[in-house]
FIVEX-103980 format. One record per atom (N, C-alpha, C): residue number from 1; chain; atom name; x negated, y negated, z. Coordinates in Angstrom, 1 decimal. Layout:
N
DOKE num chaine atome     px     py     pz
DOKE NUM      A    CA      X      Y      Z
...
***
This chain:
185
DOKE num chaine atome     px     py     pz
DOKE   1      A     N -117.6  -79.9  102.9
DOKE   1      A    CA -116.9  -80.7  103.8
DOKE   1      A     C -116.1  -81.9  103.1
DOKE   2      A     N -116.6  -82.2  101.8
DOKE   2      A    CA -116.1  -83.5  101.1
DOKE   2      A     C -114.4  -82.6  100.8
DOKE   3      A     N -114.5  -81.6  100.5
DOKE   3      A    CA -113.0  -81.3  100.5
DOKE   3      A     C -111.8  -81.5  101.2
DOKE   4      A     N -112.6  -81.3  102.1
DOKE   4      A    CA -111.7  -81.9  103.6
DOKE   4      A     C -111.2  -83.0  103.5
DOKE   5      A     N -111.2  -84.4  102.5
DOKE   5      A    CA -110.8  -85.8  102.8
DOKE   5      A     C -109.5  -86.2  102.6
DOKE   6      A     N -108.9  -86.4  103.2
DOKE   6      A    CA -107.7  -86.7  103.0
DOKE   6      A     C -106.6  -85.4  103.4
DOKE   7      A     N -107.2  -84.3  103.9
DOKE   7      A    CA -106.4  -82.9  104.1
DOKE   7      A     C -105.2  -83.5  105.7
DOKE   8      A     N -106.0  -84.2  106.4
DOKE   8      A    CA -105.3  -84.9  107.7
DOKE   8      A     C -104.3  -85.2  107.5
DOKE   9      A     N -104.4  -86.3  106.5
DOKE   9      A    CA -103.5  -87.4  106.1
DOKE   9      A     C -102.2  -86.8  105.4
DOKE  10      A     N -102.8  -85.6  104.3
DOKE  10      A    CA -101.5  -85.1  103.7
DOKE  10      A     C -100.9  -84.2  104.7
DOKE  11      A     N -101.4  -83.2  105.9
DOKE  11      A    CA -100.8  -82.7  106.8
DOKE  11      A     C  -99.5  -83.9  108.1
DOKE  12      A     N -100.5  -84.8  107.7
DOKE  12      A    CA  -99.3  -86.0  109.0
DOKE  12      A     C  -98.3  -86.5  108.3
DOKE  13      A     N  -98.6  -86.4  106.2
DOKE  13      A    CA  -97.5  -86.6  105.9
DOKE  13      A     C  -96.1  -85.7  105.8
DOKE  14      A     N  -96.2  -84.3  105.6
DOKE  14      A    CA  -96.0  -83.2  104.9
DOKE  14      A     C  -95.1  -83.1  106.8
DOKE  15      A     N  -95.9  -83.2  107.6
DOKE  15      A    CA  -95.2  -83.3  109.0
DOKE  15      A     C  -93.8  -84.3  109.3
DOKE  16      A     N  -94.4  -85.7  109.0
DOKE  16      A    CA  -93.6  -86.5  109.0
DOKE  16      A     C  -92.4  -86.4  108.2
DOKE  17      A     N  -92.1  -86.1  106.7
DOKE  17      A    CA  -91.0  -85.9  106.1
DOKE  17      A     C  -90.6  -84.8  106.4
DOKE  18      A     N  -91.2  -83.3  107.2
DOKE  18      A    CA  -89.8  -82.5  107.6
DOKE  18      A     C  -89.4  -82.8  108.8
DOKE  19      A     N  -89.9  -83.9  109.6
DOKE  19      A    CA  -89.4  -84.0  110.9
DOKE  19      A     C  -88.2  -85.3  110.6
DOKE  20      A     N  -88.5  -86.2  109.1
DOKE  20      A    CA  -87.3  -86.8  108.8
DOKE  20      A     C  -86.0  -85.6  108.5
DOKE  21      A     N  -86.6  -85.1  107.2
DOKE  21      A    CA  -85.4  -84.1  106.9
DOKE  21      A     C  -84.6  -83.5  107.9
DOKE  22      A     N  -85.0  -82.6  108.7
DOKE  22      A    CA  -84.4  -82.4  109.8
DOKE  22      A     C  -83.8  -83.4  110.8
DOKE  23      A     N  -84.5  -84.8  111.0
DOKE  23      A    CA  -83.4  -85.5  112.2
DOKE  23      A     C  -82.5  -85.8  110.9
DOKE  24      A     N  -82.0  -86.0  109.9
DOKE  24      A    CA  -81.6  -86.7  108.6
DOKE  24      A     C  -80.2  -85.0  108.7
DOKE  25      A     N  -80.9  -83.8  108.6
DOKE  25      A    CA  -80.1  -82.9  108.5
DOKE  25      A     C  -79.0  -82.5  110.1
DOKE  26      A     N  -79.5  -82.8  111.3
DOKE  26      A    CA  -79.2  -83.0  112.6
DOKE  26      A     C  -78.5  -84.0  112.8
DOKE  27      A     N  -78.2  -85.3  112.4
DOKE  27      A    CA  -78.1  -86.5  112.4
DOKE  27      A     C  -76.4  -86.2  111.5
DOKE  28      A     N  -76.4  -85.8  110.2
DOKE  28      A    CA  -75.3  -86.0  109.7
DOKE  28      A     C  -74.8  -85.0  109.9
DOKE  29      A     N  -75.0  -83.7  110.7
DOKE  29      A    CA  -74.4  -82.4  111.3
DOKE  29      A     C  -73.4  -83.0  112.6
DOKE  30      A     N  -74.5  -83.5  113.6
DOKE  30      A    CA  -73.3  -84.0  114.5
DOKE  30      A     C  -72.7  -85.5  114.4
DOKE  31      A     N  -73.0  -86.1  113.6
DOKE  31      A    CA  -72.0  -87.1  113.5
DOKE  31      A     C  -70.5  -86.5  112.6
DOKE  32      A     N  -70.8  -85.3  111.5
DOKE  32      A    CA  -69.1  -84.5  111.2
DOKE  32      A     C  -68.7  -83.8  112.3
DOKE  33      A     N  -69.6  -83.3  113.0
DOKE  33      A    CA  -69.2  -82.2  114.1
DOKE  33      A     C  -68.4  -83.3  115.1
DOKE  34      A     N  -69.2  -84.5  115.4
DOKE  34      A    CA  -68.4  -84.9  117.1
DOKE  34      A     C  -68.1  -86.2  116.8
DOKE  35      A     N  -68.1  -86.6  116.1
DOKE  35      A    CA  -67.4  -88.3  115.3
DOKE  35      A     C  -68.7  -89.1  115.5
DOKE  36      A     N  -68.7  -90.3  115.5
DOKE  36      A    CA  -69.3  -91.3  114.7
DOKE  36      A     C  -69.9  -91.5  116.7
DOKE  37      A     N  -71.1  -91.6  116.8
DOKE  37      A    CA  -71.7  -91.7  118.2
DOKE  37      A     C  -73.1  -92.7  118.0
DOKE  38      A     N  -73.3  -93.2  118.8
DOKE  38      A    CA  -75.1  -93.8  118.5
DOKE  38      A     C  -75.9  -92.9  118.3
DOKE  39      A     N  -76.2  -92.0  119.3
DOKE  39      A    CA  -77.1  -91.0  119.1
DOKE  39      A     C  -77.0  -90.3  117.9
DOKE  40      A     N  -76.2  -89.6  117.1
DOKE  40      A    CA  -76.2  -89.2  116.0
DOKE  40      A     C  -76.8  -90.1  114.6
DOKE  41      A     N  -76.1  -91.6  115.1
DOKE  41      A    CA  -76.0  -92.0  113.6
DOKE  41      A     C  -77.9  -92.8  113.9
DOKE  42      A     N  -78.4  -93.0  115.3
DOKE  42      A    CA  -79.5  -93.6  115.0
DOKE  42      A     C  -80.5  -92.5  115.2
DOKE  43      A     N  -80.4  -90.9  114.8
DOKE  43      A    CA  -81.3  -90.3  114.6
DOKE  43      A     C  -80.6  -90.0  112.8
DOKE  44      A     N  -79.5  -89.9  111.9
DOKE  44      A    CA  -79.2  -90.0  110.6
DOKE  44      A     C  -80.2  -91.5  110.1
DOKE  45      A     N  -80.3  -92.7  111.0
DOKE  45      A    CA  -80.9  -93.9  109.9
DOKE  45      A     C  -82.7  -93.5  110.2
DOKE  46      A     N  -82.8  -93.1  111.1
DOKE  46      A    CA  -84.0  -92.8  111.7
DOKE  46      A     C  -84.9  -91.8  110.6
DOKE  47      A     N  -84.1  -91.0  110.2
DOKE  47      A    CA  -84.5  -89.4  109.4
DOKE  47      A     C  -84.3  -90.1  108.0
DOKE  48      A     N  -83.5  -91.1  107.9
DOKE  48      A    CA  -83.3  -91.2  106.1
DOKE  48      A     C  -84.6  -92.6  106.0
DOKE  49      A     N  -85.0  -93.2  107.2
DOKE  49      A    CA  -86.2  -94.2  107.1
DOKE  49      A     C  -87.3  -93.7  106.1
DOKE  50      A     N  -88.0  -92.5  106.2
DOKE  50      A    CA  -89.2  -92.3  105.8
DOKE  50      A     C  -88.7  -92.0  104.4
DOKE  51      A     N  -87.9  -90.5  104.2
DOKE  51      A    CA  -87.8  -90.5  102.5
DOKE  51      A     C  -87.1  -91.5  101.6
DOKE  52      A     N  -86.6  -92.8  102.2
DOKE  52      A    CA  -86.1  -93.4  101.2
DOKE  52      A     C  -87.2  -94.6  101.6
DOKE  53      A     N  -87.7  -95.3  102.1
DOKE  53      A    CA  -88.8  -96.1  102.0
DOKE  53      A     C  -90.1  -95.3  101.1
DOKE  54      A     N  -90.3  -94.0  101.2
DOKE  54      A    CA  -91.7  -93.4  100.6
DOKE  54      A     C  -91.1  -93.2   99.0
DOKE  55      A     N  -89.3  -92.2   99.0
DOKE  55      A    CA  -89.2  -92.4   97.6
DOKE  55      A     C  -89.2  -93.9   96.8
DOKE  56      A     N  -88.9  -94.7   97.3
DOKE  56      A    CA  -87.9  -96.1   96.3
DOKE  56      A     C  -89.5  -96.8   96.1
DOKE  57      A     N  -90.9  -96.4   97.1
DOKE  57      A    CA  -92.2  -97.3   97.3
DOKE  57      A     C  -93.1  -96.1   95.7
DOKE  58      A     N  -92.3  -94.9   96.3
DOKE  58      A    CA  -93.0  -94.0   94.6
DOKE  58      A     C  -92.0  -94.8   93.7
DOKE  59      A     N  -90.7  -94.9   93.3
DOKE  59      A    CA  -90.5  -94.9   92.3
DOKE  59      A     C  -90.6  -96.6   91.2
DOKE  60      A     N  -91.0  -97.2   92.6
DOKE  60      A    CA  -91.6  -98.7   91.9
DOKE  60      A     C  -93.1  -98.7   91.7
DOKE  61      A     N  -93.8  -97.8   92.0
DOKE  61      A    CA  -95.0  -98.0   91.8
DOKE  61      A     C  -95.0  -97.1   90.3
DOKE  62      A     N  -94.1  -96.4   90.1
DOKE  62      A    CA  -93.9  -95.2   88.9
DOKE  62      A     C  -93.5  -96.1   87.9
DOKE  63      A     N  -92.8  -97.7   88.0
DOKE  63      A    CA  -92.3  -98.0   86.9
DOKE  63      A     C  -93.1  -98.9   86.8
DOKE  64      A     N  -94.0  -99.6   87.5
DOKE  64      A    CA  -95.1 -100.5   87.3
DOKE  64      A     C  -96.2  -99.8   86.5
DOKE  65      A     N  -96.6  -98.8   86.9
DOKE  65      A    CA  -97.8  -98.4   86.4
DOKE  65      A     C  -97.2  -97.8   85.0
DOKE  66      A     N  -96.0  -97.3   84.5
DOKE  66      A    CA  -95.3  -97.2   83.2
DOKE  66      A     C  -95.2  -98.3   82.1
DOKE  67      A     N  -94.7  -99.4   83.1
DOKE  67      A    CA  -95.1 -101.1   82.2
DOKE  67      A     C  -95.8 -101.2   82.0
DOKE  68      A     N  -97.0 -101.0   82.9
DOKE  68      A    CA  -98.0 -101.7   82.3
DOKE  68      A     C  -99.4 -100.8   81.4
DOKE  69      A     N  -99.0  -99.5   81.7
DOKE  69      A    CA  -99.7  -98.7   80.4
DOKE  69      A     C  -98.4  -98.7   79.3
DOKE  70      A     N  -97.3  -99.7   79.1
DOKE  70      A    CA  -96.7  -99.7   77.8
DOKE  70      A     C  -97.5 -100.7   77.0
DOKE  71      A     N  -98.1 -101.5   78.1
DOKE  71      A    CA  -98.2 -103.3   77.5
DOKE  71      A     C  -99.4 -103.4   76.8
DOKE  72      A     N -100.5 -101.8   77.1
DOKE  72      A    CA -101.4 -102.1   76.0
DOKE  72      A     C -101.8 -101.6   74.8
DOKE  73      A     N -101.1 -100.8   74.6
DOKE  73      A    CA -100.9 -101.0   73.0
DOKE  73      A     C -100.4 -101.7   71.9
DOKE  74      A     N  -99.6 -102.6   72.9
DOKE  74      A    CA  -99.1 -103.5   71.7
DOKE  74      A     C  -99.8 -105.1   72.3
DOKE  75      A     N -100.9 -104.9   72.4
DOKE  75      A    CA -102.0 -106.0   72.4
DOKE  75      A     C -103.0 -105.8   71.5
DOKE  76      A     N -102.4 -105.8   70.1
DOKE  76      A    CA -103.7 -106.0   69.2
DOKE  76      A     C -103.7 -107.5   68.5
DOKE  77      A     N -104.9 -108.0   67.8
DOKE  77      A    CA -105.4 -108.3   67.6
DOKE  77      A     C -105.0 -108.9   66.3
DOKE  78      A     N -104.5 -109.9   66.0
DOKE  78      A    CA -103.6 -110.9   64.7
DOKE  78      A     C -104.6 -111.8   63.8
DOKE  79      A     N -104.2 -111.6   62.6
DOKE  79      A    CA -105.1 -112.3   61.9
DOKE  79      A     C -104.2 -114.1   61.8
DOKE  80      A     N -105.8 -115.0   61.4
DOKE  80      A    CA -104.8 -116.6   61.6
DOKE  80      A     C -103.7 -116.6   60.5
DOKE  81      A     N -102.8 -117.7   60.7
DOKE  81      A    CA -102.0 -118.1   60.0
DOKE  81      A     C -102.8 -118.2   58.6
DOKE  82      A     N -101.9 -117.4   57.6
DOKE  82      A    CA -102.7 -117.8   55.9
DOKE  82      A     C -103.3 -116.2   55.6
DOKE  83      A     N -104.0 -115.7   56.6
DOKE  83      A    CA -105.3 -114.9   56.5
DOKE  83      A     C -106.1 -115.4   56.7
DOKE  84      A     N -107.5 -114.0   56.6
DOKE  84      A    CA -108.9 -115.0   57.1
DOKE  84      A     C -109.4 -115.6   56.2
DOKE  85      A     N -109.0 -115.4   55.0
DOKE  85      A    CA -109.2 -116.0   53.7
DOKE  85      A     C -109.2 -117.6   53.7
DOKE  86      A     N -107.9 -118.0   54.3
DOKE  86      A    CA -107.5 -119.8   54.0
DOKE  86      A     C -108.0 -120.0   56.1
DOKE  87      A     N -108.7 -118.8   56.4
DOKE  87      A    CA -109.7 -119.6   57.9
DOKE  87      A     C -110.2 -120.7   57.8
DOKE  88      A     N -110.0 -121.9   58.5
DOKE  88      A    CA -111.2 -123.0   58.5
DOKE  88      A     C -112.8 -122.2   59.6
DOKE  89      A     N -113.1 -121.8   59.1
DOKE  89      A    CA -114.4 -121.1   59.6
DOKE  89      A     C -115.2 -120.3   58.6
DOKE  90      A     N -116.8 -120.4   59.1
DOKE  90      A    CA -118.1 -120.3   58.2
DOKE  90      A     C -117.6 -118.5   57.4
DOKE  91      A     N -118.2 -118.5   56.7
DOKE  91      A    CA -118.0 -117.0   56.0
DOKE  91      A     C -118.8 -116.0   57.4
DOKE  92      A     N -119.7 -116.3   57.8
DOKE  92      A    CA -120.4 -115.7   59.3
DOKE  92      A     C -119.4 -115.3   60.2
DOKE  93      A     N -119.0 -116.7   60.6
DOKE  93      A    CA -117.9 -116.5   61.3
DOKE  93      A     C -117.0 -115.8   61.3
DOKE  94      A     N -116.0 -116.2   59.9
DOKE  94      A    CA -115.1 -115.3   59.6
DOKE  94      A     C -115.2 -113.7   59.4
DOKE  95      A     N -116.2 -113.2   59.3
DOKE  95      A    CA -116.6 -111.6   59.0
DOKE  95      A     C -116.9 -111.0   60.2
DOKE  96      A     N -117.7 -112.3   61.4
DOKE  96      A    CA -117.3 -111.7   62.8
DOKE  96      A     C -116.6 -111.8   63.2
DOKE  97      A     N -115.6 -112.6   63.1
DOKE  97      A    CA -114.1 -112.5   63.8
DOKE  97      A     C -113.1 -111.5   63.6
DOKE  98      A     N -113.0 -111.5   62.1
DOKE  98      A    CA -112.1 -110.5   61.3
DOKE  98      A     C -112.4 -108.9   62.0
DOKE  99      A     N -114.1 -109.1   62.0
DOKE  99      A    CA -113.8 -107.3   61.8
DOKE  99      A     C -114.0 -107.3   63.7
DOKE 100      A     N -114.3 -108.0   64.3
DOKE 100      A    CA -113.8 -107.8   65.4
DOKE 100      A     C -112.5 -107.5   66.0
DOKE 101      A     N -111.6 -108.1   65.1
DOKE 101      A    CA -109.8 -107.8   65.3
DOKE 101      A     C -109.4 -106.7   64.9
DOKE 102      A     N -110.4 -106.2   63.8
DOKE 102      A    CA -110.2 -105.2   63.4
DOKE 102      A     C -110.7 -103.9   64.3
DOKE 103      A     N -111.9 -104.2   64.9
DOKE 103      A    CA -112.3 -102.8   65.8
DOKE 103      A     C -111.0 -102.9   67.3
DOKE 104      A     N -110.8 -103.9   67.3
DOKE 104      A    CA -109.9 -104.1   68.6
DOKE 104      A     C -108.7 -103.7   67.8
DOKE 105      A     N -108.2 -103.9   66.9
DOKE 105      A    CA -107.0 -103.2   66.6
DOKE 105      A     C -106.9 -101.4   66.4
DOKE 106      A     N -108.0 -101.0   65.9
DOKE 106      A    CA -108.5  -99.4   65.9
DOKE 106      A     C -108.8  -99.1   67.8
DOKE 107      A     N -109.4  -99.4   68.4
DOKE 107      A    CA -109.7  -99.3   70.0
DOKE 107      A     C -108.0  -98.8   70.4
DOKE 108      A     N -107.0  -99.8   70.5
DOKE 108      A    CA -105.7 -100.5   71.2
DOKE 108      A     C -104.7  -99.5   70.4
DOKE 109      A     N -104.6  -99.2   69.0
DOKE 109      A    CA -103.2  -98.6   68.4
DOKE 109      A     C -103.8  -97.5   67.7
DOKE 110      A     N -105.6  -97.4   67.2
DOKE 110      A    CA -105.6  -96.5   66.6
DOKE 110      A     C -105.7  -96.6   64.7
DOKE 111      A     N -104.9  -97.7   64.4
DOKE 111      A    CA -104.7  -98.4   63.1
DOKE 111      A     C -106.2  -98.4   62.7
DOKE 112      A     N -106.2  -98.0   61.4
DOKE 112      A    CA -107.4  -98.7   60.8
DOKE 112      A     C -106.7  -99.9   59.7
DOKE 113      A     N -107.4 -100.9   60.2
DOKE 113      A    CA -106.9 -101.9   59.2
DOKE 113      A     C -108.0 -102.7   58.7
DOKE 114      A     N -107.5 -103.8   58.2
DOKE 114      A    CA -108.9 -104.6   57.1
DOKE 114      A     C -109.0 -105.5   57.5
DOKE 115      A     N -110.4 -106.0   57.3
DOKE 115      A    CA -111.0 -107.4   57.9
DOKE 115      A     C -111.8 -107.7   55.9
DOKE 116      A     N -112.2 -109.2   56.2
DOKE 116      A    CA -112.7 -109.9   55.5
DOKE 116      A     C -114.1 -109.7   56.0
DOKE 117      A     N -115.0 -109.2   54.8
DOKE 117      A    CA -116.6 -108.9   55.1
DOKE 117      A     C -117.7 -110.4   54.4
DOKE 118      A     N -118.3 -110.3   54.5
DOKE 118      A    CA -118.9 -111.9   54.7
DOKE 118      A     C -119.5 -112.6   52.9
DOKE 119      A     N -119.3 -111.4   52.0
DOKE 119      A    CA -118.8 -111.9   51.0
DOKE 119      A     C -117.2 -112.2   50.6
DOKE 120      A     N -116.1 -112.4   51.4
DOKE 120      A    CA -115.1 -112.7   51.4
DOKE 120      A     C -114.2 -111.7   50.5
DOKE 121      A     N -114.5 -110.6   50.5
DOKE 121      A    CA -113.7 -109.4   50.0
DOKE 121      A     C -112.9 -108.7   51.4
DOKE 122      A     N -111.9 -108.0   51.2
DOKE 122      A    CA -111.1 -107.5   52.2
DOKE 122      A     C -111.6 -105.6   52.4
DOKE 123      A     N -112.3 -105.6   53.7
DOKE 123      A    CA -112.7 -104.2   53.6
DOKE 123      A     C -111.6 -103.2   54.3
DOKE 124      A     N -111.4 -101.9   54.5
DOKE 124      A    CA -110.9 -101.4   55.5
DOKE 124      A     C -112.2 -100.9   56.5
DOKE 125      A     N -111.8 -101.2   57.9
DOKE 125      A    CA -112.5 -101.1   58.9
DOKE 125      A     C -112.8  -99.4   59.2
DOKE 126      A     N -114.3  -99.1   59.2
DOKE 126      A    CA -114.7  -97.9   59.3
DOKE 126      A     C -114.9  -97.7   60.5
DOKE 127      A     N -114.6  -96.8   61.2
DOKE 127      A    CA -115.4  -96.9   63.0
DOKE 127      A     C -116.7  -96.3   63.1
DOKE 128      A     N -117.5  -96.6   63.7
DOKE 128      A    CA -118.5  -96.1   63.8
DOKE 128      A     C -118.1  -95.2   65.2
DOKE 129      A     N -119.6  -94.6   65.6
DOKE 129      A    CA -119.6  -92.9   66.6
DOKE 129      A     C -119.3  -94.0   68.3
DOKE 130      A     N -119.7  -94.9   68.3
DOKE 130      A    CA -119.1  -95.7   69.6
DOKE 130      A     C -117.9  -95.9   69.4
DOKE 131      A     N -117.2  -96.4   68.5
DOKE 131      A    CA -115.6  -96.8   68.5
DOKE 131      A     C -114.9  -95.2   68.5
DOKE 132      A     N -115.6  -94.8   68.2
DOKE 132      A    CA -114.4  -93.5   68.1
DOKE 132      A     C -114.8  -93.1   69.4
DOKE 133      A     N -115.9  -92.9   70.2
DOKE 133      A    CA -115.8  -92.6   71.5
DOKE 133      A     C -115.1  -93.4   72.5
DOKE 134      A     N -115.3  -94.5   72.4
DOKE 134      A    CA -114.6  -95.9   73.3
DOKE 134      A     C -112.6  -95.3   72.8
DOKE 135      A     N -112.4  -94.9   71.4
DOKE 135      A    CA -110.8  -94.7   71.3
DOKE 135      A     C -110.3  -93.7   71.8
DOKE 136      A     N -111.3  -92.7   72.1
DOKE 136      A    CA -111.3  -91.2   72.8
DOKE 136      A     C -110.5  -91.4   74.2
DOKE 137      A     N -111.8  -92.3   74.9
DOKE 137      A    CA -111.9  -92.7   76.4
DOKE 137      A     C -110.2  -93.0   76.8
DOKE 138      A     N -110.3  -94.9   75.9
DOKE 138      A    CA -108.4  -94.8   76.3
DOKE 138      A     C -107.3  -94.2   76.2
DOKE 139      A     N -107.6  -93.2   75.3
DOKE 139      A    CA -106.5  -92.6   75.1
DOKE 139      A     C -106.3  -91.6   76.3
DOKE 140      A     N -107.5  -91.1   76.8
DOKE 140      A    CA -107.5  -90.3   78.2
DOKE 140      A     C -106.9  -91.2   78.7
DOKE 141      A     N -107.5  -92.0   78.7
DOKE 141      A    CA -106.9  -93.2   80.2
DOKE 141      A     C -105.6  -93.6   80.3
DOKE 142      A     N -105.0  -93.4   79.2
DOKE 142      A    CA -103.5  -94.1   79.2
DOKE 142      A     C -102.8  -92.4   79.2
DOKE 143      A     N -103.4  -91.3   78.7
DOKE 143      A    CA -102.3  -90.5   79.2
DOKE 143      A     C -102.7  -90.0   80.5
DOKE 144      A     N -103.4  -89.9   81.5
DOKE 144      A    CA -104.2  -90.1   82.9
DOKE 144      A     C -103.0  -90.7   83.6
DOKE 145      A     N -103.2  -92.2   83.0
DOKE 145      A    CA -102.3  -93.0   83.4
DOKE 145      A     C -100.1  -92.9   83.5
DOKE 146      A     N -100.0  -92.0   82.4
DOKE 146      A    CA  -98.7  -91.5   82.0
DOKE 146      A     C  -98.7  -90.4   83.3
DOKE 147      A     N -100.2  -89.7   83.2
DOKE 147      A    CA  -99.6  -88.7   84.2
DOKE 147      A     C  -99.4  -89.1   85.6
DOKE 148      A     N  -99.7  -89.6   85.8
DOKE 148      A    CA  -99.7  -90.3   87.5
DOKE 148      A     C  -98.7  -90.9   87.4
DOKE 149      A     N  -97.7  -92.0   86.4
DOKE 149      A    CA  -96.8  -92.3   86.2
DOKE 149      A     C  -95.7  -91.6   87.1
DOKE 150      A     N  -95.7  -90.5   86.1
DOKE 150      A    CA  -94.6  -89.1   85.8
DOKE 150      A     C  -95.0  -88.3   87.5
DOKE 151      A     N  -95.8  -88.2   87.7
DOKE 151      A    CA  -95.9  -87.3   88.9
DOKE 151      A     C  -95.1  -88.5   90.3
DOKE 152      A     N  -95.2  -90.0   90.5
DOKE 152      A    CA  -95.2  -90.5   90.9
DOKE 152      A     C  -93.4  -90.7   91.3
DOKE 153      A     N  -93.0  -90.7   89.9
DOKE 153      A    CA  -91.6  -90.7   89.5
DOKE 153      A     C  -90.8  -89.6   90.2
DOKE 154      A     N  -91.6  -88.4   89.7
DOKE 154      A    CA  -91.0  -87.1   90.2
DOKE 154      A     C  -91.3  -87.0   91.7
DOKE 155      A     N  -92.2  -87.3   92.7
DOKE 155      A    CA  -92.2  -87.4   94.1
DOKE 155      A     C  -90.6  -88.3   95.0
DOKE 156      A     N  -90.6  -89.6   94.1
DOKE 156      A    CA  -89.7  -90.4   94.4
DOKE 156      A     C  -88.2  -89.5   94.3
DOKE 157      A     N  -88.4  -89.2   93.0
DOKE 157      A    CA  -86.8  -88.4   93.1
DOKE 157      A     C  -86.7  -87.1   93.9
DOKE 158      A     N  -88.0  -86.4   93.8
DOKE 158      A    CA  -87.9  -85.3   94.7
DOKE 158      A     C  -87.4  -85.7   96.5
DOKE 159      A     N  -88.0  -86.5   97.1
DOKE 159      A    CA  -88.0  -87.4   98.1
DOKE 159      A     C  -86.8  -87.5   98.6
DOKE 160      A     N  -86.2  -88.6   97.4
DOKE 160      A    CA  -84.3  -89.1   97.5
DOKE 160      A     C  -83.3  -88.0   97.6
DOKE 161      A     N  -83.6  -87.2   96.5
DOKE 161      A    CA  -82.6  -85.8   96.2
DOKE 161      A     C  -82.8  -85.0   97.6
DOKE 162      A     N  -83.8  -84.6   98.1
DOKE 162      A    CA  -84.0  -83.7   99.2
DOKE 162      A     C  -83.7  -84.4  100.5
DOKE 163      A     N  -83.2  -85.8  100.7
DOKE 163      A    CA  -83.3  -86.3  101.8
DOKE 163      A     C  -81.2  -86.6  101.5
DOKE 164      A     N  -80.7  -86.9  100.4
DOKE 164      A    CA  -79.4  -86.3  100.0
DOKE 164      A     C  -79.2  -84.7  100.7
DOKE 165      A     N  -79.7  -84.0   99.8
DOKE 165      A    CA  -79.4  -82.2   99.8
DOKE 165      A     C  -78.9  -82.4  101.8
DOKE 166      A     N  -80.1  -83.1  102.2
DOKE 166      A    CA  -80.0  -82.6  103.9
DOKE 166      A     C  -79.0  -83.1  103.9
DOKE 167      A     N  -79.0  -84.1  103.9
DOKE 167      A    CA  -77.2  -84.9  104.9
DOKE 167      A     C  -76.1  -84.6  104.1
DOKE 168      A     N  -76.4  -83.8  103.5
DOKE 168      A    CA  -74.8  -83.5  102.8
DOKE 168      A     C  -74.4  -82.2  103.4
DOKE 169      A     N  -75.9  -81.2  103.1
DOKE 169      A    CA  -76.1  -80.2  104.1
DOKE 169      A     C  -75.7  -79.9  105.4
DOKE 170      A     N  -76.0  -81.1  106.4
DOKE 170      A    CA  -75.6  -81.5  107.5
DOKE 170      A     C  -74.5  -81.7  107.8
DOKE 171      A     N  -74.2  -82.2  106.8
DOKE 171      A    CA  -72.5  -82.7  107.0
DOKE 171      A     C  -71.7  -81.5  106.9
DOKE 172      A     N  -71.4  -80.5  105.8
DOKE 172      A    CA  -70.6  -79.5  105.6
DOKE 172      A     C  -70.9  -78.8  107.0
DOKE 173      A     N  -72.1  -78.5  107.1
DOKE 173      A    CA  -72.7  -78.1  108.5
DOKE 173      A     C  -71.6  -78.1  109.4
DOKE 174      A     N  -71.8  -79.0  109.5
DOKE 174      A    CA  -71.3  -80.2  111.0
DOKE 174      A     C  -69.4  -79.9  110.9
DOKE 175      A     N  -69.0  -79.9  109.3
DOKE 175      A    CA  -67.3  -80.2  109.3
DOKE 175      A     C  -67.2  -79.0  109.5
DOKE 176      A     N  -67.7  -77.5  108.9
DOKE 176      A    CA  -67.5  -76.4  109.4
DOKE 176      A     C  -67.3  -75.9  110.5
DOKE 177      A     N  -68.2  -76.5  111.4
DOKE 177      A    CA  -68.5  -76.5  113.0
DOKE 177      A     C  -67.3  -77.1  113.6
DOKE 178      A     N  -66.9  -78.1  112.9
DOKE 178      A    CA  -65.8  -79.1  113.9
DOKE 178      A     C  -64.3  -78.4  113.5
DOKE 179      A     N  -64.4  -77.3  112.5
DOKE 179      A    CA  -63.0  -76.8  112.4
DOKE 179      A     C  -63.3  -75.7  113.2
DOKE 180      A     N  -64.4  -74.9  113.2
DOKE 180      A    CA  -64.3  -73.3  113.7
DOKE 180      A     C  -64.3  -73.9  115.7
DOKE 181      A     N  -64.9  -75.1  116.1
DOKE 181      A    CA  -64.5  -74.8  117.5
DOKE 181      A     C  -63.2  -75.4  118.2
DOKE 182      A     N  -63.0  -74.2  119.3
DOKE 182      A    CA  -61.5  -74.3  119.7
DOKE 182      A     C  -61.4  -75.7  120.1
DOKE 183      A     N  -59.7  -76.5  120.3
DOKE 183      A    CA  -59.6  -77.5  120.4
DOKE 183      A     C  -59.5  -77.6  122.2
DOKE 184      A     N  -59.7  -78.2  123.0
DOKE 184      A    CA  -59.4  -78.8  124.2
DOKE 184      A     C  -57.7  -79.0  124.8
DOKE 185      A     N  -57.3  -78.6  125.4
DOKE 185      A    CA  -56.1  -78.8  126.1
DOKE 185      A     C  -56.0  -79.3  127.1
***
């Protein structure tokens, strides 16, 4: 039954956007067919409501969540002005801090880089079996994150373009119809 969750919700939406498409494809058929009328044009604004409020709400949520899985990898971890070498801080200190910047810069980019070890020599940072697991994790997470981006993106334009295709649809529709019927005398 847990499969079931959300099956409603995607059926009321999957309903809702062909019942836009179609007033959206209806809508700009008889406003070419019979000129410019209320009825026509407030079932065309009515039909283009849902896919361009659901695409333009995908394709900002597609460029937010894109920004902001850009913004973390280039959050690593700087050593002070000088190096840790001219640090005003204890050799303890300094060896925790350093090689802390250093596991946070391997975590975030991947880089192995060098920290100052507490005899004040410059090591390159080795990961141990946690940091390479914890670098495994984000990197899932940030292309997880890419993918939902990218899917998100592609709904939005799918959305826009198919809610276009109709009323343009509608329209040739509609201008074909307005030449082929006879005129009134």
């Amino acid at each position: 039954m847990s499969d079931w969750i959300g099956l409603i919700e995607t059926c009321l939406e999957a309903a809702l956007i062909a019942a836009a498409m179609i007033a959206t494809y209806e809508g700009a058929r008889r406003l070419t067919r019979d000129g410019f009328g209320r009825a026509p044009a407030l079932m065309l604004a009515i039909g283009l409501l849902a896919p361009v409020v659901e695409g333009g709400a995908s394709l900002r949520y597609s460029a937010s969540v894109h920004l902001l899985a850009g913004e973390m990898p280039s959050m690593n971890a700087a050593e002070p002005a000088g190096g840790w070498e001219k640090a005003a801080m204890t050799p303890d200190e300094r060896a925790l801090r350093s090689s802390n910047a250093a596991r946070i810069n391997f975590l975030l980019s991947g880089r192995l880089v060098q920290f100052v070890d507490l005899a004040g020599k410059r090591s390159t940072f080795v990961p141990n079996q946690q940091d390479l697991q914890d670098r495994d994790s984000l990197v899932r997470g940030q292309r997880s994150t890419e993918s939902a981006s990218q899917h998100f993106q592609e709904r939005g334009v799918q959305l826009l373009s198919s809610a276009a295709a109709f009323m343009v649809l509608g329209g040739l529709i509609g201008l074909f119809q307005r030449r082929r019927r006879p005129s009134k005398l």
